[in-house]
C-alpha positions as a Markdown table, in Angstrom:
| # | Residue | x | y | z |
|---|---|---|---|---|
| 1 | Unk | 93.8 | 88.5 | 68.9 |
| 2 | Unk | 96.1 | 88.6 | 72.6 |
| 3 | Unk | 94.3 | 85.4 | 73.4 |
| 4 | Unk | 95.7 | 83.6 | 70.0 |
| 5 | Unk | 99.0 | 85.3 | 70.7 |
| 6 | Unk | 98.8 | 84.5 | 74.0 |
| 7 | Unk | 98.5 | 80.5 | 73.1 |
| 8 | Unk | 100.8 | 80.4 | 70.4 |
| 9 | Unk | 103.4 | 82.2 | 72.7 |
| 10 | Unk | 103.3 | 79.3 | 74.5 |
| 11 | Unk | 104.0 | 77.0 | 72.2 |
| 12 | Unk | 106.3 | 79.1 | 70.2 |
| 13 | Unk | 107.6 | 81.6 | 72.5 |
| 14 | Unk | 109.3 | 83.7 | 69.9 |
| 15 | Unk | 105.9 | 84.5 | 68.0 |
| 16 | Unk | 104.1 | 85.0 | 71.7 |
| 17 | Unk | 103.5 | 88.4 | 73.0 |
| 18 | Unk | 106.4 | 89.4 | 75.2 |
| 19 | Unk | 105.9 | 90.5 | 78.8 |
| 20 | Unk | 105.8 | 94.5 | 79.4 |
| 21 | Unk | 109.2 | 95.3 | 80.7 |
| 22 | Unk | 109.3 | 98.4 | 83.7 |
| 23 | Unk | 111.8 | 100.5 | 84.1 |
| 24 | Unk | 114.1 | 100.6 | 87.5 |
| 25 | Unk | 111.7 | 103.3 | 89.3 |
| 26 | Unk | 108.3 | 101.2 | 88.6 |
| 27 | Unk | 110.5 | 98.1 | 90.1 |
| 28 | Unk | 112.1 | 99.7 | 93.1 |
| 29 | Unk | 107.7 | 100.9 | 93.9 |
| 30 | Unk | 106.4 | 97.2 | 94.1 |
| 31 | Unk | 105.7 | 96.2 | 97.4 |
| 32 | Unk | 106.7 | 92.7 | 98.6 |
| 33 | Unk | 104.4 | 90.9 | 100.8 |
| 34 | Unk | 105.2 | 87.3 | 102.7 |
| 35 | Unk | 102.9 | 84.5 | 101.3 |
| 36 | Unk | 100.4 | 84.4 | 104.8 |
| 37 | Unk | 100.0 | 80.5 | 104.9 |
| 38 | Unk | 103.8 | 80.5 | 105.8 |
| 39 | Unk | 104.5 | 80.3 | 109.3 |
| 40 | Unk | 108.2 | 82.0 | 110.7 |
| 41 | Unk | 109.8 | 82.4 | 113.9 |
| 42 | Unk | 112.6 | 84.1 | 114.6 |
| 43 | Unk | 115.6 | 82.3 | 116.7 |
| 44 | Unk | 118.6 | 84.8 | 117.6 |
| 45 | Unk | 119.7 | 86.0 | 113.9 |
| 46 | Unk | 118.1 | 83.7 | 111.9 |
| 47 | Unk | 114.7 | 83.7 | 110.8 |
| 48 | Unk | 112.8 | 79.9 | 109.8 |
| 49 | Unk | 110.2 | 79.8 | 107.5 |
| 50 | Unk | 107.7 | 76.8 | 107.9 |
| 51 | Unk | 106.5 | 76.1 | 104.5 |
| 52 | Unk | 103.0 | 73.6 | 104.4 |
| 53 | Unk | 103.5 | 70.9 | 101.4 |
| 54 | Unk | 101.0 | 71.2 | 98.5 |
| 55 | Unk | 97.8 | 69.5 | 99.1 |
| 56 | Unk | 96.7 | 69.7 | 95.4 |
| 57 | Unk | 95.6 | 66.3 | 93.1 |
| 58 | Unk | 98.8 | 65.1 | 92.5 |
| 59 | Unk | 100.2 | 65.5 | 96.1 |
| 60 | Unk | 97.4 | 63.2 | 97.4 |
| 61 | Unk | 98.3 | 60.9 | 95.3 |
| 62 | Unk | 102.2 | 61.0 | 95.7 |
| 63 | Unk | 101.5 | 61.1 | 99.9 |
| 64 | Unk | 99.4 | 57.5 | 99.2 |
| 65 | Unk | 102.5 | 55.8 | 97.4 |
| 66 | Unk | 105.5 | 57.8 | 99.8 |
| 67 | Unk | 105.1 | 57.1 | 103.3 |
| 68 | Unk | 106.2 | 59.5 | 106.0 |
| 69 | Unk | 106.2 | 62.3 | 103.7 |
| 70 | Unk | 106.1 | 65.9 | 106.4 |
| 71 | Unk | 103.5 | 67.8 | 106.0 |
| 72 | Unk | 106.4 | 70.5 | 106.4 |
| 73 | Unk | 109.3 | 72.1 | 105.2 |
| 74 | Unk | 111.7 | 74.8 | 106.9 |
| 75 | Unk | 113.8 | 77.0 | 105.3 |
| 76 | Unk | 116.6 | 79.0 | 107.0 |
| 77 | Unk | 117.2 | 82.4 | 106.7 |
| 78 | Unk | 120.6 | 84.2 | 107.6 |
| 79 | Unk | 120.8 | 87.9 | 109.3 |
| 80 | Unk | 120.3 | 89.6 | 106.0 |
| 81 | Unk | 117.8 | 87.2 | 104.4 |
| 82 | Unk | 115.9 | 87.7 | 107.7 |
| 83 | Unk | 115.8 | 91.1 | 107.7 |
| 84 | Unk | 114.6 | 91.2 | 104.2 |
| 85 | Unk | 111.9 | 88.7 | 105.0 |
| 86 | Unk | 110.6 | 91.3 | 108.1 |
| 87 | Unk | 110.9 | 93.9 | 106.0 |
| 88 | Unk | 108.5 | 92.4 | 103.4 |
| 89 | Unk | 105.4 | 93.2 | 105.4 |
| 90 | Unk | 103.0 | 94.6 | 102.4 |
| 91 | Unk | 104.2 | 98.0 | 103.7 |
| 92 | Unk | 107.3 | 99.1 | 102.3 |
| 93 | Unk | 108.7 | 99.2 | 98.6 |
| 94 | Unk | 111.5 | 97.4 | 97.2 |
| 95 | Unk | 113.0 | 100.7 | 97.4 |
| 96 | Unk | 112.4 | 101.3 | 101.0 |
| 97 | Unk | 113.9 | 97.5 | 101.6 |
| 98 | Unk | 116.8 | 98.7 | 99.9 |
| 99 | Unk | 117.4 | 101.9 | 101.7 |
| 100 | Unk | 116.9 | 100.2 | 105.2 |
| 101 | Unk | 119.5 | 97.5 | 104.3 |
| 102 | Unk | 122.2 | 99.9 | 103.2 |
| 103 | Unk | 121.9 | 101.9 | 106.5 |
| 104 | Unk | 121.6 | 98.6 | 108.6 |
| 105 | Unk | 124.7 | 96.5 | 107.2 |
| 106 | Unk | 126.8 | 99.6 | 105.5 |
| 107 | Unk | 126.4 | 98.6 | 101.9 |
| 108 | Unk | 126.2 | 101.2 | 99.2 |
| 109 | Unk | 122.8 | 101.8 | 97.5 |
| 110 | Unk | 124.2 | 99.4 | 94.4 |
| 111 | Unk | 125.6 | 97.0 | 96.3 |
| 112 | Unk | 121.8 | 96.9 | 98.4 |
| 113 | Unk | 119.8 | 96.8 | 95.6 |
| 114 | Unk | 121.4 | 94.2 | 93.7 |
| 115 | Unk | 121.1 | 91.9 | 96.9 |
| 116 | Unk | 118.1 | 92.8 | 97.7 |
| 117 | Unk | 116.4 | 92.3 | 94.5 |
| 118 | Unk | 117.7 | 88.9 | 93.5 |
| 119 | Unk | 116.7 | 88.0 | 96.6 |
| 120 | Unk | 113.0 | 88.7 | 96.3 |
| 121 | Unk | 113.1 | 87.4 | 92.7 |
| 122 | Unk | 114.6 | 84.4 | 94.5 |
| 123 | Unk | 111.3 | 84.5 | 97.2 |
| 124 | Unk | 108.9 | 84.9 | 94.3 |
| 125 | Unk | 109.8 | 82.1 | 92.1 |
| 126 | Unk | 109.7 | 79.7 | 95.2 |
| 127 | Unk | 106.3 | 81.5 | 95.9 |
| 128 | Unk | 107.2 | 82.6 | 99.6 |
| 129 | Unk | 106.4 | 86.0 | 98.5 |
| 130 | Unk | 104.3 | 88.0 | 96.4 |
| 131 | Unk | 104.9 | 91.4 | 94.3 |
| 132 | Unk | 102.4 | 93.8 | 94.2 |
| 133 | Unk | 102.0 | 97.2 | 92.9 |
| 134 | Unk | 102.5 | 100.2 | 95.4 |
| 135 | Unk | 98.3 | 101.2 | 95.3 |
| 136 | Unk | 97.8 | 97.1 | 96.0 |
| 137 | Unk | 95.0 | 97.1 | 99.0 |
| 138 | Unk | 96.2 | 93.7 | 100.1 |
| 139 | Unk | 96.8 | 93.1 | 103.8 |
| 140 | Unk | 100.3 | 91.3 | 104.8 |
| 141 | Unk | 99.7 | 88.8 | 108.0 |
| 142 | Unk | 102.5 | 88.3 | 110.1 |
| 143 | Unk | 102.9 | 84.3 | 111.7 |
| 144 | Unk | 105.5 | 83.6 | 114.2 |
């Protein structure tokens, strides 16, 4: 019966199964780990993230009709957002992230987390980095 749910959810997301909510604890455990076909280097304060285009169906085909499209694109990071992105090594929690970015830049606990946390949530949606729970056996790979 999830799977009709699950397909009518779609659809009709108000009749679809919702999404198991965790509580603050269970978020500040998962452990953030950098995408590994991402390539960074680090230059003075800043960290850049080489991202590889998609190389799926539909990017063949929009590569045939746009010439000169990289193969390539770079993302900035500033101090913080770069010692966020080091910190997301497949090692540490969210919480541990949190607690090392207080102590480094003076910021309460709230004011870290809150940062912190939209910050990954910002990484995830844009697939540069993945969540996984704190017994995950998933290696991180570091690329500068």
């Amino acid at each position: 019966m999830s799977v009709l749910s699950n397909t009518i959810g779609r659809y009709i997301p108000i009749l679809g199964s919702r999404k198991p909510k965790i509580d603050r604890k269970q978020a500040l455990a998962i452990v953030p780990i950098r995408h590994p076909l991402i390539e960074w280097e680090r230059k003075d304060k800043e960290i850049i993230l080489t991202i590889p285009t998609r190389n799926d169906r539909i990017a063949r085909i929009v590569k045939k009709l746009v010439r000169n499209l990289p193969e390539s694109r770079q993302i900035a990071l500033d101090e913080v957002g770069a010692s966020v992105w080091e910190l997301c090594d497949g090692q540490r929690s969210i919480g541990a992230v949190v607690d090392t970015v207080s102590r480094r830049y003076k910021l309460t606990r709230r004011e870290a987390e809150a940062s912190v946390t939209m910050f990954l949530q910002t990484l995830a949606k844009r697939n540069l980095i993945g969540l996984m729970s704190a017994g995950g056996s998933k290696s991180a790979k570091r690329k500068h």
